[in-house]
C-alpha positions in Angstrom: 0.4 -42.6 0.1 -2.4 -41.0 1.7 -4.1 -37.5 2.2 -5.8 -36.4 5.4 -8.4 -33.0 5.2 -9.0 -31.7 8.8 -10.7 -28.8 9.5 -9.5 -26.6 12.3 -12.2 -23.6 11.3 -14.7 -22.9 8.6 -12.0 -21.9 6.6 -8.7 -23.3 8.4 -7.7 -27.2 7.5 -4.7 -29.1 8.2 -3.5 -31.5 5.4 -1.3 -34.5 6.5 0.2 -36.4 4.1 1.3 -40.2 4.7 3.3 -42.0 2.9 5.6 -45.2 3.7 9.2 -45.9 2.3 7.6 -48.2 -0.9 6.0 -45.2 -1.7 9.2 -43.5 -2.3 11.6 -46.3 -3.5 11.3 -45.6 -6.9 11.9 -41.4 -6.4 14.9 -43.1 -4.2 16.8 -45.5 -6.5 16.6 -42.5 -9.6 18.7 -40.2 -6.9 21.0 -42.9 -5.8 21.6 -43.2 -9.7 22.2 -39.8 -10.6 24.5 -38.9 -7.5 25.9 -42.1 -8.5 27.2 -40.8 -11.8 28.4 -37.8 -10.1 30.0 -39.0 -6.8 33.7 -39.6 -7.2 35.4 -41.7 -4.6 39.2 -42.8 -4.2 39.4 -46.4 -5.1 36.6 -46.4 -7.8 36.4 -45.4 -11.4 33.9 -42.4 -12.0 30.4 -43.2 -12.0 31.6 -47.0 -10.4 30.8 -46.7 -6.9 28.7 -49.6 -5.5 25.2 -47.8 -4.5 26.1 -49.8 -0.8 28.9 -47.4 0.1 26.7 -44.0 -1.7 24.0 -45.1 0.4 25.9 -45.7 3.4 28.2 -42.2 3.2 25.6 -39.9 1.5 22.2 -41.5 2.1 20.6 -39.7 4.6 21.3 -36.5 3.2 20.3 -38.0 -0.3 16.9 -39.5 0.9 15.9 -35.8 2.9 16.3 -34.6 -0.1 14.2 -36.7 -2.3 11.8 -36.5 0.9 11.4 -32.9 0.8 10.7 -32.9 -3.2 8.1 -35.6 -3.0 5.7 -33.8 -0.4 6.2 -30.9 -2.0 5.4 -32.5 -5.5 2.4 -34.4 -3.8 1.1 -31.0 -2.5 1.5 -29.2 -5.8 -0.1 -31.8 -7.6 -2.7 -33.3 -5.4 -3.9 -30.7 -2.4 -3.7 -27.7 -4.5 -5.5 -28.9 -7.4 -8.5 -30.5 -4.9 -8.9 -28.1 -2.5 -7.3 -24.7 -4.0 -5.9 -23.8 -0.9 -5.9 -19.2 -0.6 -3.4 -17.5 1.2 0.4 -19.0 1.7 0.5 -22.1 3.2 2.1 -23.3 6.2 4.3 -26.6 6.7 3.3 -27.2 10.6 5.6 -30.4 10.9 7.8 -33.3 8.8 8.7 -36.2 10.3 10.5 -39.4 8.8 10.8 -42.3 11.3 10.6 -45.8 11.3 10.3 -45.5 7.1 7.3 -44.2 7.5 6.4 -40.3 6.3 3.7 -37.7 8.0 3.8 -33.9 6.8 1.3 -31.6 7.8 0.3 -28.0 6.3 -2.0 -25.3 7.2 -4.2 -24.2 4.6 -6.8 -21.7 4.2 -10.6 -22.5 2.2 -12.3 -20.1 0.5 -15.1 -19.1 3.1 -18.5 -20.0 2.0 -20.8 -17.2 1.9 -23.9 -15.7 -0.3 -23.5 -12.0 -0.9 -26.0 -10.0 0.1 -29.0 -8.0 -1.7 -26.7 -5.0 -3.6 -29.6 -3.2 -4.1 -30.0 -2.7 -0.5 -26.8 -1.1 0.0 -26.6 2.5 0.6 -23.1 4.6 -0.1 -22.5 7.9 0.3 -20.6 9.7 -3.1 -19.0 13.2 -3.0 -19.9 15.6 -5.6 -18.4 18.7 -5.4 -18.8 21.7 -8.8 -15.7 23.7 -8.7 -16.6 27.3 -7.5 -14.8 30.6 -8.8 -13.6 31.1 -5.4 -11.9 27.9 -5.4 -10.2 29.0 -8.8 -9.2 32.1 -7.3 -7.3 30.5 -5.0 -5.2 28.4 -6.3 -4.2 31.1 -8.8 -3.8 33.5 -5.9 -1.2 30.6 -4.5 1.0 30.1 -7.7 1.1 33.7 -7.8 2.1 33.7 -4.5 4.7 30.7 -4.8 6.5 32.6 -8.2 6.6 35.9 -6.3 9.7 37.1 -4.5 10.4 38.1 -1.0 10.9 41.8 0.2 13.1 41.9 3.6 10.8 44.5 5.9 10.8 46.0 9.2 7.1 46.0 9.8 4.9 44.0 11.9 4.6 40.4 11.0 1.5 39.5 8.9 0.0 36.0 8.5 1.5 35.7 5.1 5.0 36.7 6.0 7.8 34.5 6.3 10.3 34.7 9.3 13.7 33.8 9.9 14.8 33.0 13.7 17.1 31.3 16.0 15.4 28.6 17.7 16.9 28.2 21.1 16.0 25.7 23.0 15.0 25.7 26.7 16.2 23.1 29.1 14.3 21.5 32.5 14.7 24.8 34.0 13.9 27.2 31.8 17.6 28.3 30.6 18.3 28.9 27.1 20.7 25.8 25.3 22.3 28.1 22.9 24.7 25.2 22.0 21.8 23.6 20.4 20.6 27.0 18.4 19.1 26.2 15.1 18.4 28.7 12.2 14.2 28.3 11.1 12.5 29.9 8.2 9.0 29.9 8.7 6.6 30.6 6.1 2.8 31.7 8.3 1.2 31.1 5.1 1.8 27.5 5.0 -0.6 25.4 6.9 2.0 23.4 9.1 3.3 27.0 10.5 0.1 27.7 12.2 1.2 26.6 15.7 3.5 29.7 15.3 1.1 32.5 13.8 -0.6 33.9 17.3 3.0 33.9 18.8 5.2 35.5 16.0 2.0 38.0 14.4 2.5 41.5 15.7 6.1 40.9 16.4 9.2 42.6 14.6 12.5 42.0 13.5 15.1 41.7 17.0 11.6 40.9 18.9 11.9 37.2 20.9 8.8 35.3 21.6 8.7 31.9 23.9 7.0 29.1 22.4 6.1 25.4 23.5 6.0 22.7 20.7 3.4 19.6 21.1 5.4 16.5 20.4 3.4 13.1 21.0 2.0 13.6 24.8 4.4 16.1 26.0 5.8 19.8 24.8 9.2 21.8 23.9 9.8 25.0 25.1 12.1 27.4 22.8 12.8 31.3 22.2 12.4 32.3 19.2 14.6 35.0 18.0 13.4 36.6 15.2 16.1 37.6 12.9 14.5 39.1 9.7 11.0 39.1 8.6 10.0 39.2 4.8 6.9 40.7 3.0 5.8 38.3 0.0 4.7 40.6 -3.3 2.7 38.0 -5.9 3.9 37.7 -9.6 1.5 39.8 -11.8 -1.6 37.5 -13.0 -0.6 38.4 -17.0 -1.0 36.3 -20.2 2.9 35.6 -20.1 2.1 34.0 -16.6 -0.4 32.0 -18.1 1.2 30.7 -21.1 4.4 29.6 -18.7 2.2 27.7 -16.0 0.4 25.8 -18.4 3.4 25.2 -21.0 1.5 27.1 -23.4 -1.6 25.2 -23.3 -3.5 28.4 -22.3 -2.7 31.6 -24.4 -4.3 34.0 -22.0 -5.4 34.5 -18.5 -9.2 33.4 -19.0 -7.9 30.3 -20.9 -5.9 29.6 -18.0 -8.8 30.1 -15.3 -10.7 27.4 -17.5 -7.6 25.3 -17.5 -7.1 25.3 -13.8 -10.9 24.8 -13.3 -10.7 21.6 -14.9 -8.0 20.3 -13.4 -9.5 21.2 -9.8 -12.4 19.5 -11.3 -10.6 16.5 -12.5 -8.6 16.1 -8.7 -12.0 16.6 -7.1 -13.4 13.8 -9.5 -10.5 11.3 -8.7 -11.0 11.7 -5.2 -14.7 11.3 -5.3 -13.8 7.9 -7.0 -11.6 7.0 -4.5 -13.9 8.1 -1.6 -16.6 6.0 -3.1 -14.3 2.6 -3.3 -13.6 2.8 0.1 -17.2 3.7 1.1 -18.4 0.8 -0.9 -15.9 -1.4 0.5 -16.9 -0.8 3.6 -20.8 -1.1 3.2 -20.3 -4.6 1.5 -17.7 -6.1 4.8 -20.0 -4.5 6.9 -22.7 -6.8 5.4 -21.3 -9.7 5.5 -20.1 -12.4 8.1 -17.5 -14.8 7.1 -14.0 -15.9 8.7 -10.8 -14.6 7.1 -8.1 -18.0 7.0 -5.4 -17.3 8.9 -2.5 -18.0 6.4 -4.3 -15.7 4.5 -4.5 -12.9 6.8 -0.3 -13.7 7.6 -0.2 -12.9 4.1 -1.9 -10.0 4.2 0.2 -8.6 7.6 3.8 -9.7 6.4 2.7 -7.8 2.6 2.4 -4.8 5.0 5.5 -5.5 6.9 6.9 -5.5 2.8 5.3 -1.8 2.5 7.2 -0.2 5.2 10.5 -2.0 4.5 10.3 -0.9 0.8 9.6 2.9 2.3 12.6 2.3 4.3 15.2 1.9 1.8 14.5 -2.1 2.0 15.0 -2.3 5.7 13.0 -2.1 8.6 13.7 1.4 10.9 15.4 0.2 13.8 13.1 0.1 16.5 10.1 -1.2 14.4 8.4 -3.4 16.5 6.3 -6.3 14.7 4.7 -7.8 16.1 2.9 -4.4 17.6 3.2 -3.4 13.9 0.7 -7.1 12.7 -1.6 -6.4 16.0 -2.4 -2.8 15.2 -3.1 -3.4 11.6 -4.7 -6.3 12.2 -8.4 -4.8 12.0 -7.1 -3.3 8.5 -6.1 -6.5 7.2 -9.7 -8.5 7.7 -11.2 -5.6 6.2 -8.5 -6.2 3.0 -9.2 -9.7 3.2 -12.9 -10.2 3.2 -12.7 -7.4 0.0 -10.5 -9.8 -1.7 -13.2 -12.8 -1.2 -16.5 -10.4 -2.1 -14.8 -9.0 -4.9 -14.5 -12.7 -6.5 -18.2 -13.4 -5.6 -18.9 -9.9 -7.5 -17.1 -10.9 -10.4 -19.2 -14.1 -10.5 -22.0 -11.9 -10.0 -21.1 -9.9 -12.7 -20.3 -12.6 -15.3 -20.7 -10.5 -18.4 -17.3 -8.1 -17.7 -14.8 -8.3 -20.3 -11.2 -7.0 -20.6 -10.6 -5.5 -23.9 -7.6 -4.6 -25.6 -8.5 -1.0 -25.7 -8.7 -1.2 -21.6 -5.6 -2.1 -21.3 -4.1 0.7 -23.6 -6.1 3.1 -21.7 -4.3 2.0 -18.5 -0.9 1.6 -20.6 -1.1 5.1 -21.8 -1.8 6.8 -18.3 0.9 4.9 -16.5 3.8 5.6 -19.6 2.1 9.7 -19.4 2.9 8.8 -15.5 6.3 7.7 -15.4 7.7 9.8 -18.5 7.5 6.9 -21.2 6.6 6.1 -24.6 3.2 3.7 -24.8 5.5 1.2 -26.6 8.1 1.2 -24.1 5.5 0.5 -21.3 3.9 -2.1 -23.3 7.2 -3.5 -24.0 7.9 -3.6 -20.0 4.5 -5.6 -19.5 5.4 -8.1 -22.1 8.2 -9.2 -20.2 6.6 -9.3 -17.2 3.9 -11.5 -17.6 2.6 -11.3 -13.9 2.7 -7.5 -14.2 0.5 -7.9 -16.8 -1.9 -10.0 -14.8 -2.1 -7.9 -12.2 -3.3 -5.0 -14.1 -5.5 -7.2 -15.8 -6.8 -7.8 -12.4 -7.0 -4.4 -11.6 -9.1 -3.4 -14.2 -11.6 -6.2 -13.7 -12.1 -4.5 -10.2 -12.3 -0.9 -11.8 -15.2 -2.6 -13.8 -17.0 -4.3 -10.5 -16.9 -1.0 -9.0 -18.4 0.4 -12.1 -21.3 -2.1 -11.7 -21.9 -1.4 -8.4 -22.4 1.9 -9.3 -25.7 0.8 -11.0 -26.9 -1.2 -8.4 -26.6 0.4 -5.1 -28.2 3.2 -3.7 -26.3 5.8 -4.0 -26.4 9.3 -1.8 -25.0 12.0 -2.9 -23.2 14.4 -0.1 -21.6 18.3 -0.7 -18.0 18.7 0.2 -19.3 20.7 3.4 -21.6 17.2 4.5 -17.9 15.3 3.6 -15.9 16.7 5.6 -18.2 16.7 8.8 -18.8 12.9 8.4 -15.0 12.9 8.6 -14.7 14.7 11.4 -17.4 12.7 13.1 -15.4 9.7 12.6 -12.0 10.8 13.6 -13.5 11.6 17.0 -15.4 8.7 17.7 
């Protein structure tokens, strides 16, 4: 038997394995032995017939067989372990001819690269103080949401919410009133804003036309307004308080301070979220290596996995993936160049350790999470041992990202400077 390494990039090689029918005989003759023992055959006692006639009826289905498991056994136990091949390798061809055995794979290598000087790095970080104003709003929108609705004739403000026919218009401008549909809209909700300059000012019995954007053409309906409603908060009380906050706050400043922090602490999370990606994308900007390409097939098809899962487990019918693999395709080096610089930081960072108080703190936000007791979530991860390595893994990267913190330079940027720089990129 023999193994052939040939490199088709940097990171791409093809592995040929070579073997010869000696090499094989032996994984041969156990297989003719144990179908032997099972095979029965009119004319012969159980377990009695001559290994001729099994190897004549049944031997080229026996011999694929034994083929099959002795490349893959080779690979398992003599390419992986030598060349630790990343990403999900590809059988390119198996052929058995003349005795003689050639199978070839497509592997990825782990690309070979220094990282560069951290300290050089600069990432911007949101930090954003949660303002009074800020408070006041959201209080002023759960008052709002546990208010009621009065049914008015007056003019329609740009927190009322309206009830209309929707009629459609067709090529030529003529109402479809087969295809009427009833519509509440509620002009305080953000997604309603392409109907506030139409329907303000207007009354109950009033109709307005519209025209609806929809990809790169528009809709053209009447809108028949059939009643109009006036919202009238709930009363900002201590009752209110203790009943938003399930009695956490007793009063209404307890509850300003309550909602305060938990602005704070959604501000907070998003910051660290913000700054993951911003860091990520320093570092791949950086740095020059090649991705493998099984890798990266990986990466696609575990995309292709997302959007089935979101589809009930199937795909929507006119998904296209191809199209799907080319547009993402950007996305997934970026993934998969993060995957490789967050093992050399790990390296790097030799002194992080996962302690058993780590992975309670995780255990006890993802049982809070999903409604469970600690016990029963640590139960669950006992039984799932790769579940359980894949949070491990997940915290080791909460902990390189916690390192970075310390050694890049870091810039800190208002929620005002954030959402420009956001803006600035959408449009370019």
């Amino acid at each position: 038997m023999e193994i052939t390494i040939n490199d088709i990039t940097s990171v791409d090689k093809e592995v040929i394995i070579s073997a010869v029918r000696e090499d094989l005989e032996p994984k041969f003759k156990e297989a003719y032995k144990k179908y032997r023992g099972q095979i029965n055959m009119p004319g012969f006692r159980p377990g009695k017939v001559p290994i001729k006639i099994i190897k004549k009826r049944f031997g080229d289905e026996i011999e694929s067989e034994e083929i099959n498991n002795y490349v893959q056994e080779v690979f398992e136990q003599e390419v992986v372990p030598e060349h630790d091949p990343v990403g999900e390798s590809k059988m390119l061809e198996l052929s058995w001819e003349d005795d003689e055995l050639e199978a070839k794979f497509k592997i990825g290598a782990r690309p070979d690269f220094e990282l560069t000087e951290l300290s050089e790095i600069t990432v911007d970080q949101l930090v954003h103080d949660v303002t009074d104003e800020e408070v006041q709003e959201e209080i002023d929108r759960q008052l709002h949401q546990a208010g009621n609705w009065e049914v008015v004739d007056d003019e329609i403000e740009d927190d009322f919410r309206v009830t209309v026919d929707a009629v459609p218009l067709d090529d030529d401008g003529e109402p479809d009133e087969e295809n009427t549909n009833e519509e509440v809209i509620d002009l305080s909700k953000e997604e309603s804003e392409q109907f506030r300059d139409d329907l303000i000012g207007q009354q109950t019995g009033d109709s307005v036309a519209v025209e609806i954007g929809h990809d790169d053409h528009t809709h053209s309906f009447h809108l028949n307004i059939k009643k109009v409603e006036k919202p009238h908060k709930a009363d900002f009380t201590d009752e209110f308080a203790k009943q938003q906050s399930n009695e956490e706050a007793k009063n209404t400043e307890e509850y300003r301070s309550l909602v305060k922090s938990q602005i704070q602490d959604q501000y907070d999370d998003s910051a660290g979220d913000i700054f993951k990606n911003e860091i990520i994308d320093a570092l791949v900007e950086k740095h020059d290596f090649e991705i493998p390409d099984v890798f990266m097939n990986q990466i696609l098809n575990q995309y292709v996995e997302r959007v089935k899962q979101q589809s009930q487990g199937e795909l929507p019918p006119d998904f296209d993936e191809e199209e799907y693999k080319e547009n993402m395709r950007e996305r997934a080096e970026r993934d998969g160049m993060w995957f490789f610089l967050n093992e050399k930081l790990q390296e790097k960072f030799d002194d992080i350790e996962i302690e058993p108080e780590d992975i309670d703190q995780h255990l006890e936000g993802q049982a809070a999470q999903y409604g469970m007791s600690v016990d029963q979530m640590r139960n669950m991860f006992a039984q799932n041992p790769q579940q359980l390595e894949n949070l491990r893994k997940s915290i080791r990267e909460e902990k390189v990202f916690d390192k970075l913190k310390d050694v890049v330079e870091i810039n800190e940027i208002d929620k005002e400077t954030y959402q420009e720089k956001m803006e600035e990129q959408a449009e370019a």
